[in-house]
N, C-alpha and C positions, 0 to 999 in steps of 0.2 A: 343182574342178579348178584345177591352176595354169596359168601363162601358156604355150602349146603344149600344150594339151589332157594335161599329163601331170599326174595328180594331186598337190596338193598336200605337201607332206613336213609333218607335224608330230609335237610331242612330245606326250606322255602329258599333261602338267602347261601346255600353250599354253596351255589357257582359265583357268586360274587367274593365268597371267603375262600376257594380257590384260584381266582382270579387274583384277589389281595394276595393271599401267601406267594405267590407265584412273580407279583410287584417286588413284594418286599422282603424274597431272595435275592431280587435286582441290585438290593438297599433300598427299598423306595420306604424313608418311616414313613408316611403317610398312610401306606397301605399295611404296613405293619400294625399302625394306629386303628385300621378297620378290622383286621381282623380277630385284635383283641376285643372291638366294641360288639362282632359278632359269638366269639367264643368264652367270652368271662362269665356272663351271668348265668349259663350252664354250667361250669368248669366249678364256677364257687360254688353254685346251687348243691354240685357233687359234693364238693369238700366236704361242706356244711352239714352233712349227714352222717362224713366221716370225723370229722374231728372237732365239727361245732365251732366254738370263736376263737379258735386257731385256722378256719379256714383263707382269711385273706391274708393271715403270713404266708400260708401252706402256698396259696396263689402265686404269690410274689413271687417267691422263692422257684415255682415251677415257673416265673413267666421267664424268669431268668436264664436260668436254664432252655426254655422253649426259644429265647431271642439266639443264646450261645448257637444253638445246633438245627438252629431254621435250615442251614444251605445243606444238612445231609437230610430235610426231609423231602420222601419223596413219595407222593399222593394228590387225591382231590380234596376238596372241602371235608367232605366226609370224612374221611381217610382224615386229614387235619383235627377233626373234632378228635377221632380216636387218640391220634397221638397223643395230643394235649393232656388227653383222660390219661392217659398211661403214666406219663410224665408227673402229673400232678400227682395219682394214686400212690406212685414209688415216695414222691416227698413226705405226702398223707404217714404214709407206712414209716418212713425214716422220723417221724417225730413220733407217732406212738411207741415206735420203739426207745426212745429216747427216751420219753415220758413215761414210759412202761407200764399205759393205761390204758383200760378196752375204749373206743373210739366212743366219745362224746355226743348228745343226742343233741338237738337243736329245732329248732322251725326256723326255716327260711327269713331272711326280710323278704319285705314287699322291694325292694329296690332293688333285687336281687332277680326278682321275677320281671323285670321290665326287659322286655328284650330289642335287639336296635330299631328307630321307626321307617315307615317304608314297609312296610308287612299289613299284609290285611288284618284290619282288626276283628274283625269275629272270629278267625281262626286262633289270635293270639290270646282272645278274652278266653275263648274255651282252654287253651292252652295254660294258661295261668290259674285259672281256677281246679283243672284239674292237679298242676301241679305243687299250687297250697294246700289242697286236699291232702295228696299224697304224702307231702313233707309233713304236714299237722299228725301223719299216723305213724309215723315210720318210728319212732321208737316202740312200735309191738313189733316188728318184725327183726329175725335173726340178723345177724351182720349181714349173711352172703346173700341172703332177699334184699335187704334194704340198699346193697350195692350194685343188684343184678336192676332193681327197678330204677335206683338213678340215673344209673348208665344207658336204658333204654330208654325210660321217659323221661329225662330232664337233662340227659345230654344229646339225647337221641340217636342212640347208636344200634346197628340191628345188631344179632348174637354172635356171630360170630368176632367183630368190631370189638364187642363188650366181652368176649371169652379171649380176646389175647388182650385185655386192659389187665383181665382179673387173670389169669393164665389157667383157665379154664375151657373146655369144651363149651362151641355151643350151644349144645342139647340141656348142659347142664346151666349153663344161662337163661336160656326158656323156660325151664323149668325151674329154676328158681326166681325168676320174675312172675310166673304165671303164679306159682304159688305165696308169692309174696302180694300179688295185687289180688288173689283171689280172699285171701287173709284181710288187708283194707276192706274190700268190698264189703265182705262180710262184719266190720265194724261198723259200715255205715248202714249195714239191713237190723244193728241193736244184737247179733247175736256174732261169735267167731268161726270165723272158718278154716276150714286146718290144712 
């Protein structure tokens, strides 16, 4: 269970990308090499909704930092996806400020949605379709929906994960996911939902 009794969200492939981080704390690159191949095309997918084609500086720049301070992390896969989010979001935020521009809209690449092979493919063709959908809408929705649903559905994080990425409650994560995909939804029924 995660933190509010609501179970934890994890991917197919956490205990391999805990297992990796866990290598290469050791120093193993190898496995540091995996765990990037498991954690990037979520991590940019996120960017990419914050900051648009500044997302794979924004990446870089956090993987940087995410290789610097690997030996004080200390978590599972899951827990790993989160950090990362975290990490990245602080960069995100450190170049809009910079920029001192409201966050840039984008649709995804497709190479961006491919995630590493070894995974069933029916789970992941659902997976990518819902989350081309999702990215193809996201500029109708406010910032803090459109970050509460990438962090859930396209990093995969449950709310609680996603309320210390954004440092938010929560309740108020769920709630602005719900109502952010409630909103999509309602684009695809030809009418808005509020």
């Amino acid at each position: 269970m995660g933190q509010g009794g609501e179970p934890r969200r994890t991917r197919p492939y956490d205990g391999e990308l805990g297992a990796a981080v866990t290598r290469a704390q050791a120093g193993d690159e190898a496995a540091f090499a995996v765990a990037y191949r498991l954690v990037q095309p979520g991590l940019l997918g996120y960017l990419r909704g914050i900051v648009g084609e500044e997302a794979e500086d924004v990446a870089a720049d956090a993987w940087l930092e995410i290789a610097r301070d690997l030996g004080r992390f200390r978590g599972d896969g899951a827990g790993f996806r989160g950090w990362t989010a975290t990490i990245a979001r602080h960069r995100a935020l450190d170049l809009m400020r910079r920029q001192k521009v409201r966050p840039r809209q984008s649709v995804l690449e497709q190479d961006v949605l491919d995630l590493p092979g070894g995974h069933d493919t029916a789970e992941q063709a659902l997976e990518t379709l819902s989350t081309e959908r999702a990215l193809a809408l996201l500029d109708v929705l406010p910032r803090d929906q459109r970050e509460a649903v990438l962090l859930r559905v396209v990093v995969g994080l449950d709310a609680p994960a996603a309320g210390r990425v954004l440092g938010k409650r929560p309740g108020a994560v769920r709630t602005a996911a719900y109502r952010g995909l409630k909103r999509l939804a309602g684009q695809f029924g030809g009418g808005e939902a509020g």
